[in-house]
Backbone as numpy.savetxt, mean C-alpha at the origin, in Angstrom:
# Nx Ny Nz CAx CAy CAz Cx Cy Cz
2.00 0.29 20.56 2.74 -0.80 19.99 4.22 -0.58 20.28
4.85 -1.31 20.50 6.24 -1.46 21.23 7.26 -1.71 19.25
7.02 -2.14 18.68 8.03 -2.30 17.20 6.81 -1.80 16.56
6.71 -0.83 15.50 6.25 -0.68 14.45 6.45 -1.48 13.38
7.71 -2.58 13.58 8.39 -2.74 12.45 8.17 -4.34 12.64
7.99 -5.59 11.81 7.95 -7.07 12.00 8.67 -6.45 10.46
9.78 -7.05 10.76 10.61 -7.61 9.22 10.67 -8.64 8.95
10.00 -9.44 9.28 9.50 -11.30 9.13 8.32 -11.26 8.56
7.59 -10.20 8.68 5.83 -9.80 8.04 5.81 -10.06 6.62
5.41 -11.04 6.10 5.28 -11.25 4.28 4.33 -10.46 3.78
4.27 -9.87 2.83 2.98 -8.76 2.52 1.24 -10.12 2.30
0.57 -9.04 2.72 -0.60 -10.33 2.67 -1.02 -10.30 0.98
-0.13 -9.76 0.03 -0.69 -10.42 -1.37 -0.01 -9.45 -2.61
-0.89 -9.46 -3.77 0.28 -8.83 -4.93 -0.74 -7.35 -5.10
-1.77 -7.00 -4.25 -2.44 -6.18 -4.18 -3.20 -5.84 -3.17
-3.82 -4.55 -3.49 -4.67 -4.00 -2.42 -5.36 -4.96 -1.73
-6.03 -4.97 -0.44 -6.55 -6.62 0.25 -7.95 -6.26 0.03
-7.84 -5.18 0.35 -9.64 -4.48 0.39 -10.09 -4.13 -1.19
-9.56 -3.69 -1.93 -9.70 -3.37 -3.50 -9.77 -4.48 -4.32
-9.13 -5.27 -3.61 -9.24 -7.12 -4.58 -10.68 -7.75 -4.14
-10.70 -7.50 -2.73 -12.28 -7.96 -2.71 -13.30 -7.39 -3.24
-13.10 -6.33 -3.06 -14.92 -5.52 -3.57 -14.99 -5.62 -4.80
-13.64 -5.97 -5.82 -13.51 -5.08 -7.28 -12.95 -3.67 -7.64
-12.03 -3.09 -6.84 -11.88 -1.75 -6.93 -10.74 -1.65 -8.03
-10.19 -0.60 -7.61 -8.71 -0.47 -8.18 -7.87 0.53 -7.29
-6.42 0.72 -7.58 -5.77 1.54 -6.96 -4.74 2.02 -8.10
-3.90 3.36 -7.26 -3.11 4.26 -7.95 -1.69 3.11 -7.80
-0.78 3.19 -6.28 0.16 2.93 -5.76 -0.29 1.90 -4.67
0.60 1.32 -4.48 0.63 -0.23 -3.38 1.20 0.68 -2.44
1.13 0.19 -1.21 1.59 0.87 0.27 1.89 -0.69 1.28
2.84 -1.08 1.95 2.71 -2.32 2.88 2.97 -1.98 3.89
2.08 -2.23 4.99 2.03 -2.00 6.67 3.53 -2.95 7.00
4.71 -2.09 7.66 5.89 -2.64 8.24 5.75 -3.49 8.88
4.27 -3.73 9.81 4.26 -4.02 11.53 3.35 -5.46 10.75
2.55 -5.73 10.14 2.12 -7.01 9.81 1.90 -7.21 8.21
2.19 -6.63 7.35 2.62 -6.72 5.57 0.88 -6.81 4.87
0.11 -6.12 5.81 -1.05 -5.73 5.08 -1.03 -4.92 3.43
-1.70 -4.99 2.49 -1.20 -3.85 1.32 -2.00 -3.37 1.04
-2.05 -2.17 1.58 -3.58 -1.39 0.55 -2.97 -0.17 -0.18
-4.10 0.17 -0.54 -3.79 1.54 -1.59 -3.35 2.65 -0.90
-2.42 3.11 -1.58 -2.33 5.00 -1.42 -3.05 5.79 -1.41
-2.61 6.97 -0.50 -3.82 8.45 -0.41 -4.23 8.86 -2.06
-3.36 8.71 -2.97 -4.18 8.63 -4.23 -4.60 8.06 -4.79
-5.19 7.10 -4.34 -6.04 6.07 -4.45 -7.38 6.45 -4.31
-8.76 6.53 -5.05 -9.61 6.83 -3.94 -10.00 5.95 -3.02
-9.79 4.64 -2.53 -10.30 4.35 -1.12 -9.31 4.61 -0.31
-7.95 4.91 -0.82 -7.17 4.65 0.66 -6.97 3.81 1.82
-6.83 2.55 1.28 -6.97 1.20 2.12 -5.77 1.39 3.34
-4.24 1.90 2.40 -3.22 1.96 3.41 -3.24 2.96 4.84
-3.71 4.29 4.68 -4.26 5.16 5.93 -5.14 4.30 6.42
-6.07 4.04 6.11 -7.24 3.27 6.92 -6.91 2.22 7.71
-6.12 1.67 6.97 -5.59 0.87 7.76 -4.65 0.93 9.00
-3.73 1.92 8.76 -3.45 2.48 9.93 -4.77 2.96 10.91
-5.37 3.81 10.70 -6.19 4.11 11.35 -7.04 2.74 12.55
-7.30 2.07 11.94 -7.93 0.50 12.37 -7.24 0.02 13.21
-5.78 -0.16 12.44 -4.88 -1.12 13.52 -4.04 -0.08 14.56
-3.86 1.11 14.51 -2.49 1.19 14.96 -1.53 1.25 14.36
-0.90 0.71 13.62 0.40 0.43 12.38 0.69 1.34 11.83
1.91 2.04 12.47 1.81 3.47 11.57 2.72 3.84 10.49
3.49 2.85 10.42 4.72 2.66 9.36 4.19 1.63 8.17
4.70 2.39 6.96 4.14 1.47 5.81 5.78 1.75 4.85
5.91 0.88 3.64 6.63 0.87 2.93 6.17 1.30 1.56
6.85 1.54 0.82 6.00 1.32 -0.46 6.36 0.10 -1.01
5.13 -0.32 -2.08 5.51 -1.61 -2.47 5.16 -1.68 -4.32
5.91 -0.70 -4.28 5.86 -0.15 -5.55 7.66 -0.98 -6.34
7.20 -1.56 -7.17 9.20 -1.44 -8.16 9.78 -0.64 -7.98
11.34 -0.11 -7.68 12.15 -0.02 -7.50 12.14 1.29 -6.59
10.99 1.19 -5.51 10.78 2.28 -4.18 11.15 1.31 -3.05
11.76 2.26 -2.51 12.19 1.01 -0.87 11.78 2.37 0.27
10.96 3.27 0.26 11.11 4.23 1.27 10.19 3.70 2.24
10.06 4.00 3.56 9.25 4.05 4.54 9.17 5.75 4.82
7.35 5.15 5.37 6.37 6.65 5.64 5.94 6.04 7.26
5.85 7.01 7.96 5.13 7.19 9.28 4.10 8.11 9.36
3.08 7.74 9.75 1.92 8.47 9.52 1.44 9.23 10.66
1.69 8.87 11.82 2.12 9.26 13.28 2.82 11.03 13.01
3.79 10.76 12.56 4.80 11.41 12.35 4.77 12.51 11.13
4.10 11.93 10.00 3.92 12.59 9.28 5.72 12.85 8.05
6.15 12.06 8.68 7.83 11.87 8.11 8.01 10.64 7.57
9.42 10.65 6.59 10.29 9.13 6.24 10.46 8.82 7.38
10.70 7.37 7.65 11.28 6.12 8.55 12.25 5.81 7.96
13.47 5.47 8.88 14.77 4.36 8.48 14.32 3.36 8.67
13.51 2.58 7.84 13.00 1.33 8.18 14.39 0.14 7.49
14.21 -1.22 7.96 15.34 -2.11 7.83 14.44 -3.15 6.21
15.63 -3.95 6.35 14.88 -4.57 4.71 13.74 -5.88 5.28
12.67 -5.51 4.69 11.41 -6.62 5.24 11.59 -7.85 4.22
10.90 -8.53 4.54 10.65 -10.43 3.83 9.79 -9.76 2.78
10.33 -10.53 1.65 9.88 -10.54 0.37 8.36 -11.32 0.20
7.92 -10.97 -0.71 8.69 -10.04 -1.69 8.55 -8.83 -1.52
9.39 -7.86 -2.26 9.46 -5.98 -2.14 8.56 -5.05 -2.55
7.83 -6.03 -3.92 7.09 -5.12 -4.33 5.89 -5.60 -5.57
4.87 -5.21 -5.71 3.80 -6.00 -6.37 4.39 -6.64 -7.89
3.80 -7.66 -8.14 4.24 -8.23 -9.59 4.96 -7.11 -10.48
6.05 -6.82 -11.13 6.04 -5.94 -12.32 5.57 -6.02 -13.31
4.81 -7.19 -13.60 3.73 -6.90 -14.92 2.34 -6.23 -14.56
2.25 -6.11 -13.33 0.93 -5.40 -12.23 0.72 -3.83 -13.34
0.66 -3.39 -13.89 0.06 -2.42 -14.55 -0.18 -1.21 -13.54
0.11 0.22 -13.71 0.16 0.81 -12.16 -0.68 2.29 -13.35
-1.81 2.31 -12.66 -2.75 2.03 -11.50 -3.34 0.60 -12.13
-3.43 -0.25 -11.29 -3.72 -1.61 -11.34 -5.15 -1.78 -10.53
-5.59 -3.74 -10.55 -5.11 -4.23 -11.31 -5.61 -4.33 -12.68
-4.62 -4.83 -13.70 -5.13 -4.89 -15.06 -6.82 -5.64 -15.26
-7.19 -4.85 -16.21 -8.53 -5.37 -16.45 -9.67 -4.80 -15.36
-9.03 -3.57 -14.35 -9.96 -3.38 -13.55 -9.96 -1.60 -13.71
-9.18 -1.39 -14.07 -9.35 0.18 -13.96 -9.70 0.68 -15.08
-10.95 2.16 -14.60 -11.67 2.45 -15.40 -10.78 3.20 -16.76
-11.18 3.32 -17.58 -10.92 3.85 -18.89 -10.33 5.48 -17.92
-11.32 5.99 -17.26 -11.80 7.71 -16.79 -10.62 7.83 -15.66
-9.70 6.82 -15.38 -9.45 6.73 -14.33 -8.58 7.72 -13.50
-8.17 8.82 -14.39 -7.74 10.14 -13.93 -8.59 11.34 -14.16
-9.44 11.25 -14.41 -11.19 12.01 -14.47 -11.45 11.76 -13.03
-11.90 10.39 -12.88 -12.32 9.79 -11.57 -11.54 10.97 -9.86
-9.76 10.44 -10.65 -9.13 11.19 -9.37 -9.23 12.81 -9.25
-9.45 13.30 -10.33 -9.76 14.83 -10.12 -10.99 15.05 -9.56
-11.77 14.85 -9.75 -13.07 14.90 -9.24 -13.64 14.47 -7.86
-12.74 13.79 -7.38 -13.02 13.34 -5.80 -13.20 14.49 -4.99
């Protein structure tokens, strides 16, 4: 891929893309730089955002967490100086973290130790 980076890319939603369909849940939001995909974090257990790299290529993600603006390269294994992307920045702030509300288990840090 020639830009890792589309700063015109709108995130594709106020949550994980893959965790909203099945019913899942997640820890942290993650958004692909290169097309504003959002999946979950490595502490997440599915890990939608690696995978997703993995799938596409896309190796730069943001977080899309409230008041985080960092970029990760996964390539690299380092921060990115990434530039400011199209809004919005970051999932609803009434989003409940680990989200979404009404979906995560009671156990839900039982769950993550145990993986």
């Amino acid at each position: 891929m020639t830009n890792p980076v589309d700063p015109t890319a709108r995130p594709s939603g106020p949550g994980c893309a893959e965790c909203t369909a099945d019913g899942g849940w997640w820890v942290h939001l993650r958004r692909c730089a290169a097309c504003g995909h959002i999946g979950c974090c490595d502490d997440s257990l599915a890990r939608h955002a690696s995978a997703h790299w993995r799938e596409s290529g896309h190796p730069i993600i943001r977080s899309f967490e409230p008041g985080e603006d960092w970029f990760w390269n996964f390539e690299t294994n380092q921060y990115y100086d990434g530039p400011e992307l199209a809004q919005p920045q970051h999932h609803p702030k009434d989003q409940p973290v680990p989200g979404p509300k009404g979906r995560v288990p009671k156990d839900w840090a039982e769950q993550l130790r145990n993986r």
